[in-house]
N, C-alpha and C positions, 0 to 999 in steps of 0.2 A: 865159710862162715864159722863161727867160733861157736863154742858149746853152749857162749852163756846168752845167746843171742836166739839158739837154737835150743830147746829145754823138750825134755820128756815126758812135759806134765798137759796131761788130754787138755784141752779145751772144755769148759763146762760151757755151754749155751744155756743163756737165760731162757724162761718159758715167754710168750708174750706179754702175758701180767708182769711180771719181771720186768721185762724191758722195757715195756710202756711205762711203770713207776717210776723206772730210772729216768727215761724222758725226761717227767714231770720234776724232777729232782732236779734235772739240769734247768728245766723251762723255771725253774723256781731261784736260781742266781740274777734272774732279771729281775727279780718284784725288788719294790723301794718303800718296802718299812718292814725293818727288822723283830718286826713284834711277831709278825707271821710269813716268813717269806715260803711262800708256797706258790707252787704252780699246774697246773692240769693241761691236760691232755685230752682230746676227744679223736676217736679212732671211731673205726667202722669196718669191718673183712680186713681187718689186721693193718690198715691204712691210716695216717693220722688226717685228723680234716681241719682241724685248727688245733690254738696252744691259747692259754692265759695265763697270767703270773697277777701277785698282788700289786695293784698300783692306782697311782690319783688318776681321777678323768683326764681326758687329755686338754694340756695346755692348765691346769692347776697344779698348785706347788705339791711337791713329795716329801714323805714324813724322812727320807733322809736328807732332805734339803732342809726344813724348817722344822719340823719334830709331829709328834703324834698330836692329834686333835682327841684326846679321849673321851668318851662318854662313860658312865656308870649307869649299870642295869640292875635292876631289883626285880629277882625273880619273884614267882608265886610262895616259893619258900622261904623266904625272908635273907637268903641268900643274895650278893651284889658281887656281880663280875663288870672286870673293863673290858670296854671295846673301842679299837679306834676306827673311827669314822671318817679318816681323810681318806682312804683306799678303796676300792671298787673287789670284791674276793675276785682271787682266780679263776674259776667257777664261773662268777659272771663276766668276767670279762672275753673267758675264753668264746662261751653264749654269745658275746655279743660282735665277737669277730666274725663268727658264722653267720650273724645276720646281715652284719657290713658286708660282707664275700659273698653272699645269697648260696650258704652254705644250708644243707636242711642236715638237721641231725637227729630224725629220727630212725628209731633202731641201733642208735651208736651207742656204744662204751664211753664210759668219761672215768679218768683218769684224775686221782687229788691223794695229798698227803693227809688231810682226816676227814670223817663222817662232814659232810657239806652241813651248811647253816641251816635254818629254815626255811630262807630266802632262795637260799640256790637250790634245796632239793626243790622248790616250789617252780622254779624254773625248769629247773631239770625233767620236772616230770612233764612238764608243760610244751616241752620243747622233742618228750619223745625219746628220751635217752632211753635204752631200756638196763644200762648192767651199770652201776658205780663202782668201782677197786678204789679202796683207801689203803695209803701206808700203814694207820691208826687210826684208832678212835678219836674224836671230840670228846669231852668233860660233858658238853651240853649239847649232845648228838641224838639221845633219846626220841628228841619229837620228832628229826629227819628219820631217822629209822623207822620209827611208827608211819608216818606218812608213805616213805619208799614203798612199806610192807602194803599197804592199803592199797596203793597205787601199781602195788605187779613189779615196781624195779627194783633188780636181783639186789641186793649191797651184799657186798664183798670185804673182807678184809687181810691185808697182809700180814699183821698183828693184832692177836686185842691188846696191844697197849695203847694207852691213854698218851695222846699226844702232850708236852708239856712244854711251856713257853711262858716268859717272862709276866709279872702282873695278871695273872689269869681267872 
């Protein structure tokens, strides 16, 4: 075998956090609206138990097929962020593959590239996750984090940096 096939440089093994984000990075080439292509992961004893990615309910059209459905939100502080509402989060979808598979996920780890919504940590907790690893923050991750904290689930993150994506 030739030298350049063969190299001298160790192997760096990711950590499981590591590897499990990278998962979700790959599970995240499947979502279909480029506003937020993200995807998650749910593990358990180092095991994956399902995946979700962002995408329309099944059998409805996808924002890279016919474009984003937006809404505008008005926060309490007179702040207005978008959001598209054609998509189902990664988060929930993954949730609700494990319901479809009579998967239970409690005690598992969930895997996501920022702080989850409101909605999903509201599931998440609901469904018994106990640890979440983020890539990043969310902008509007605050109230998930209060609630995690309230609720006993660990949140984790790989970075604090602030997740950043288009019209935000």
């Amino acid at each position: 075998m030739s030298d350049s096939i063969l190299s001298n440089q160790q192997h760096s093994r990711p950590s499981w956090d590591e590897y499990f984000l990278k998962l979700a990075d790959s599970v995240a080439t499947r979502a279909t609206c480029d506003r937020g292509r993200s995807g998650c992961v749910i593990v358990k004893e180092k095991q994956i138990l399902v995946t979700g990615y962002v995408g329309s309910p099944r059998g409805l059209a996808h924002c890279d097929d016919v474009g984003h459905l937006m809404k505008k939100v008005i926060h309490e502080d007179g702040s207005v962020t978008q959001h598209c509402v054609r998509t189902v989060h990664a988060e929930q979808n993954a949730i609700t593959q494990a319901a479809r598979r009579g998967i239970a996920l409690d005690g598992a780890t969930l895997y996501c590239r920022m702080t989850p919504c409101r909605t999903c940590a509201m599931l998440i907790i609901n469904c018994g996750i106990e640890r979440v690893v983020c890539e990043k923050k969310y902008h509007a991750g605050a109230e998930s984090e209060a609630m995690f904290a309230e609720a006993g689930v660990k949140l984790e993150f790989a970075s604090e940096e602030t997740q950043q994506y288009e019209k935000q």
